[in-house]
N, C-alpha and C positions, 0 to 999 in steps of 0.2 A: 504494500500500500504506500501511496507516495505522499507526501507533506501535504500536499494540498487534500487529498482525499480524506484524509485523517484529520485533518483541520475542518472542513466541510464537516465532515460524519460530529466533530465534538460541540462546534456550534449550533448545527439542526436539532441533536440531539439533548439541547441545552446542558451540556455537563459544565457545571466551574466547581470553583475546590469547595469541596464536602467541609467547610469549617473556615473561621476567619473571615476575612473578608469578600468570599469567595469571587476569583480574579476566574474571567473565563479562558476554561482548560485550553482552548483552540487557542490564544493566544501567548499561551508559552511556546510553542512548541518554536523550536529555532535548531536549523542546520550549524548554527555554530556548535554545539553543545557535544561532548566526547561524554559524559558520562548523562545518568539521566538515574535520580533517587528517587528511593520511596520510601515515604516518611512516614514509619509507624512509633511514634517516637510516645505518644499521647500522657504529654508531661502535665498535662493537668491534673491534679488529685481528685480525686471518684470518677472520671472518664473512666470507661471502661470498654465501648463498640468497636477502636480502629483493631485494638487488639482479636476481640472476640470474631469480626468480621474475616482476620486475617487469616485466623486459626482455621473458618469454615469453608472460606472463596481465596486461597490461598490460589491455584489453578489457576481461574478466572483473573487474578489480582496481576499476577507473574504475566499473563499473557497479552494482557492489555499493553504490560508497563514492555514488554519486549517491542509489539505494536509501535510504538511511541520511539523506542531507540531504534529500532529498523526504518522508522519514517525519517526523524532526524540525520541519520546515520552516526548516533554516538556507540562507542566501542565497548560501553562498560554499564552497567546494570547494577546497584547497588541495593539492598535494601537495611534500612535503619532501623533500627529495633533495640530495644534495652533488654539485657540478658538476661533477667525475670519473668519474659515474659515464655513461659517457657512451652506451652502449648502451639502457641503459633509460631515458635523458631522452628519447631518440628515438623510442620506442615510446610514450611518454607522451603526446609532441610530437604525433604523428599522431593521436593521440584525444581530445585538451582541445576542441576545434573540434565535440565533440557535447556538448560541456556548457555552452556560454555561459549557460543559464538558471543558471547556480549560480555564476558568475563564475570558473569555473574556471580555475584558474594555476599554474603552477608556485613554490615557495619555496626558495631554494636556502640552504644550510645551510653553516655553516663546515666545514673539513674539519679539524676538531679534536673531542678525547673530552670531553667525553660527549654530541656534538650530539642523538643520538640521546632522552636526559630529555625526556619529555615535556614538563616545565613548558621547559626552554629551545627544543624545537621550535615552542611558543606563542610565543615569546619572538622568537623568531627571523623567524620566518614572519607575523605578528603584532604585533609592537612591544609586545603584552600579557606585564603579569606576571600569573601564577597566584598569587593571596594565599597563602602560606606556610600548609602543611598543608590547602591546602584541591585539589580536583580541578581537571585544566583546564575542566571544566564551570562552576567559576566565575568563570572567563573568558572567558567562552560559548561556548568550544569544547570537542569531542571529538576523540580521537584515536586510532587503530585503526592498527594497522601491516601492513605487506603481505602477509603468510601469512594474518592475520586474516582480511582483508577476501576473499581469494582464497576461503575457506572458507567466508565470507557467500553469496558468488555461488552454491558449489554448495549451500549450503543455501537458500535463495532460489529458484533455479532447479529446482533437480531436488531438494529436500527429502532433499539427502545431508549423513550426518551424518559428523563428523570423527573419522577412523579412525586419520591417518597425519599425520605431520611429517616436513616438507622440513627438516635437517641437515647443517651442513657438516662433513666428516671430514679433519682437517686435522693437520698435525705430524710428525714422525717418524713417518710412513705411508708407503706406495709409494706408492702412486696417490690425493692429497688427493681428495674429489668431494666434489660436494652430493646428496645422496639422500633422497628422499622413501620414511619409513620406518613400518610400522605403528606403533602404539604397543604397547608392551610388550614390544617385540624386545630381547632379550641386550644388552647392550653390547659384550661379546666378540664376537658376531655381527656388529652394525657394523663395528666396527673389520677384520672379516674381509673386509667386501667394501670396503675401500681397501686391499688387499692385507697389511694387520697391519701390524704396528710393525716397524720398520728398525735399534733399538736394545733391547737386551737388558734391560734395566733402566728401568722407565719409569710412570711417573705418567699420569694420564687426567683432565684438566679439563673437567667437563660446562659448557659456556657460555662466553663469553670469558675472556679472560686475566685480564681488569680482576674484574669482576665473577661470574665463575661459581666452581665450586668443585670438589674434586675429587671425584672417582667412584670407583668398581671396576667391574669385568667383569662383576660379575654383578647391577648395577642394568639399571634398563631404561627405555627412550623414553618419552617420555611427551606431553603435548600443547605443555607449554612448553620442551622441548630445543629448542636451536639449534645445538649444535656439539658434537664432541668431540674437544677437541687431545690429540693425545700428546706430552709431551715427556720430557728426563730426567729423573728426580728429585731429581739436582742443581741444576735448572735453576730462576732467582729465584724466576719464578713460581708454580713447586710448592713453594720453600720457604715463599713468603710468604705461603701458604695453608695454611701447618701450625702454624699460632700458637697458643701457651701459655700463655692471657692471665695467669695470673700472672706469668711467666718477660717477657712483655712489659711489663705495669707495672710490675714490679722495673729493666728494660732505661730505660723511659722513666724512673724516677725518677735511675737513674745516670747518664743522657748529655744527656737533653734541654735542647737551648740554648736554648731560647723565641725561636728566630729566627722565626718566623710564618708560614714559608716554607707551611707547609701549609691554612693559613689564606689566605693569600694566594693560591692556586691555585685554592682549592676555589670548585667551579662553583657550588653553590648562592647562597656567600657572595658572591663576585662579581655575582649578579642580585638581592642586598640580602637575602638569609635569613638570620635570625638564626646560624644555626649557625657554631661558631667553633673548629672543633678544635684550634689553638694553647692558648684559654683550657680547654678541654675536660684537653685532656692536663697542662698546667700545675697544674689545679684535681685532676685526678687522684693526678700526681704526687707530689703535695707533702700530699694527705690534707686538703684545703681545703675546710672544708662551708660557709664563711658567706654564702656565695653560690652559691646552685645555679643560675643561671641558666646557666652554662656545662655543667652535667650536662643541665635539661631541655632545653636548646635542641638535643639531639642530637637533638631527636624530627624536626628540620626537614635531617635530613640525608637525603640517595638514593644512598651510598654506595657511589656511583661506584669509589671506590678511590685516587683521585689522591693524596690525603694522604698512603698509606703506600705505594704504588707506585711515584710518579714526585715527588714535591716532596722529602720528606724524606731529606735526604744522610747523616741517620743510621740510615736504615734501621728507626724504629721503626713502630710499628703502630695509628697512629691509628683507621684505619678499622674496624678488627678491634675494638677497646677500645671505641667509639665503637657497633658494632653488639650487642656484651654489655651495655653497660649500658642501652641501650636496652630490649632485651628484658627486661631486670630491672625496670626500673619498670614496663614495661609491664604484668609480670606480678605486680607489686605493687598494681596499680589507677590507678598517676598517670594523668592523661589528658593527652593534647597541650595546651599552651596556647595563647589567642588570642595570633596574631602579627598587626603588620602588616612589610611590605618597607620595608628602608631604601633610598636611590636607590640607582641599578645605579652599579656603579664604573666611572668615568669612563676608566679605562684596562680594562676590562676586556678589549675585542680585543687589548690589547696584553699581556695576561696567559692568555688560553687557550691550552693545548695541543695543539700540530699532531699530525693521527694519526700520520702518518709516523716523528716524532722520539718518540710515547710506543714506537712500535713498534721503533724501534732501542733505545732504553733499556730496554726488556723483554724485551734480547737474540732478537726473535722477526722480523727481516727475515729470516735463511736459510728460514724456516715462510711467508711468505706468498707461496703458493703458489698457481696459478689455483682449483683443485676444479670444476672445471667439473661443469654440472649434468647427474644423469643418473637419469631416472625409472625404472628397470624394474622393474619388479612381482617386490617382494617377498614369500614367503610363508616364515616362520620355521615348524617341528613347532611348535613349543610359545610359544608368550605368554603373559608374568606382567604382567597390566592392575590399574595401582596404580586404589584409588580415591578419593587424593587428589589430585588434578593440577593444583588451581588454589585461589585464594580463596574461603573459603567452606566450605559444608559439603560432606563425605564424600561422594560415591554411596553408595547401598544396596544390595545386589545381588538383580535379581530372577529371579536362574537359581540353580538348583539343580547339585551336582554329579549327571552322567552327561546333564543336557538337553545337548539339540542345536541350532547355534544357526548364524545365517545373516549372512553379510557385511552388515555396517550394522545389524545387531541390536539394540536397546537392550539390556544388560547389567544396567545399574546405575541408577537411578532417585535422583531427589531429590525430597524435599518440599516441596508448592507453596507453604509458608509460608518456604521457606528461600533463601538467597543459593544458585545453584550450580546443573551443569549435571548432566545424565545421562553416561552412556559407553555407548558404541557397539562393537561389536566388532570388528576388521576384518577378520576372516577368517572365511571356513564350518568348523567342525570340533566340537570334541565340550569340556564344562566338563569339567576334569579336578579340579577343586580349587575351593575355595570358603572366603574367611576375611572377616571387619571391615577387610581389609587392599589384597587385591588377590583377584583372577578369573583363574585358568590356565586358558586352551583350550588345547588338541589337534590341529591342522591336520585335516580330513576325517577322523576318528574316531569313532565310535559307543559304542567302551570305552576303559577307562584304561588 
């Protein structure tokens, strides 16, 4: 299959990355790239699906991601994985033996947060650094992670397009699982099939603890969900996601000891990127403009969270402060600047964080709990299908309310001039609604 054909099949088929910010899959793909990884890395605490998914579509996963370096023409096949995970090294194990033309290997990954950043799974698997602000493309690799690439296969294979997202439902739940879920399903509905919450009073973090953010019951799945924790609303984690960035830089100007400590941790910095949220916060603090170097360099941050999560013993909110102002110059016009990497810090294994110990510091070992994975075919009455679900431009919707519409449907269309995939339906039923916004079906309906 050639570049272009494979790129065709991943944009029709609307595949982008299973998590993050999901970048569409078609547009990674680049003839420059000698290596091409797959990142089952899934360093956030109570995640549980890339691994679970790997262990069962290990085949499927492997054949896609070959797919992809045969198109490209890269020589080498990696896959990422942290050595605990031991189920699915096994299933791997048994299928590297049909890829020696791509020198396929395994890469095994610290079992510390954020192994999962792409630029440090290059890092890692690789000995390469990805030049600051720039893609691992220009470290000649791609990186695709394991839901992704499972969804390549069935678009590839059987030209099915991606309807549904595997999720772990985890937290002050009865019954944690992983579930493969339409998109556009209730939240409350989720949470309904791990038997609902266990505590009366409780918050809903769509993504992980580190990095995701909180929800309500009546958003809904979408192609980059990966999780939905519940926990209390006391609990650090949902505090430290209700931040008031004025109420926080007032905090940071009163306590901050310019001990470094958050500087020191942070993963970026550590593999020599400029970003310095000690000087960040300091320069904030204190209303310091003669040097913006420590404001622009937040552009080189992946904010992870370690800064105001697990380094800082005063509890302020680097990372939160750090993501606002970012977004303000952004939307001021500054553009990223050229960086280069300073060398990687010589202690740096001796300064990353073990998951295990971010996970007891985030008060969240009593939550990590198995979720064993469980597929059965779910069909919600009604689906509210967002049409922004990844990088890039909107779908368009090309259904009308009262049309009738068929599992795998095209819905919503993009412009062949534009970044971004179509949306697919995932169920037979009837449009009941139609906005610039989202697409409500009807489960096997004819009227509203």
């Amino acid at each position: 299959m050639t570049l272009t054909e494979l790129s065709s099949i991943l944009r029709e088929c609307g595949v982008v990355g299973a998590g993050g910010a999901g970048f569409p899959s078609y547009a990674k793909l680049n003839e420059k790239a000698d290596t091409v990884i797959l990142n089952c890395a899934e360093c956030e605490p109570l995640l549980k699906l890339h691994r679970q998914v790997m262990a069962k579509y290990a085949h499927e996963i492997l054949r896609a991601l070959h797919e992809v370096a045969c198109a490209v023409g890269a020589d080498n096949m990696i896959v990422a994985i942290k050595p605990t995970y031991h189920t699915a090294i096994s299933a791997i194990e048994a299928e590297l033996p049909s890829y020696d033309d791509k020198h396929a290997r395994i890469g095994f990954l610290p079992s510390t947060f954020p192994a999962g950043d792409e630029v440090i799974v290059v890092y890692e698997t690789t000995g390469r650094i990805v030049p600051p602000g720039k893609l691992p493309i220009a470290a000649g690799c791609i990186v695709y992670n394991v839901e992704t690439m499972l969804n390549a296969y069935y678009a590839i294979k059987e030209r099915r397009p991606v309807t549904h997202k595997y999720c772990t439902v985890t937290g002050a739940v009865k019954h944690p699982v992983t579930l493969r879920l339409p998109i556009g399903m209730k939240v409350s509905e989720v949470l309904s099939l791990a038997g609902g919450a266990t505590i009366p009073d409780y918050a809903i973090v769509d993504g992980g603890p580190m990095m995701g953010k909180l929800t309500t019951e009546n958003d809904v799945v979408t192609k980059t969900s990966n999780a939905y924790i519940v926990l209390p609303t006391s609990h650090y984690v949902v505090q430290k996601k209700k931040v008031h960035s004025p109420v926080a830089v007032n905090r940071a100007k009163s306590v901050c000891c310019h001990c470094n400590m958050c500087t020191s941790l942070c993963s970026r910095h550590l593999l020599g990127y400029p970003i310095d949220p000690s000087k960040f916060m300091t320069a904030l603090s204190a209303g310091a403009t003669g040097d913006i170097k420590p404001y622009i360099n937040t552009f080189f941050c992946s904010g992870c969270g370690l800064c105001e999560m697990y380094s800082c013993f005063q509890d302020l909110n680097a990372r939160s402060l750090i993501a606002v102002f970012k977004g303000g110059i952004r939307k001021g016009g500054v553009k990223m600047p050229p960086a280069e990497a300073a060398p990687v810090d010589p202690l740096r294994r001796e300064k990353m964080v073990a998951h295990t110990r971010l996970t007891a510091r985030l008060n969240l070992t009593q939550y990590n709990q198995e979720a064993l994975l469980d597929e059965r075919v779910i069909e919600p009455d009604i689906l509210t299908i967002t049409l922004s679900q990844h990088i890039g431009a909107p779908a368009v919707p090309c259904v009308k309310e009262g049309d009738r519409v068929t599992a795998g449907q095209e819905i919503a269309g993009i412009p062949d001039d534009a970044l971004g995939v179509p949306i697919h339906s995932p169920l037979a039923g009837s449009v009941i609604g139609v906005s610039d916004k989202a697409i409500r079906i009807k489960k096997g309906e004819n009227k509203r």
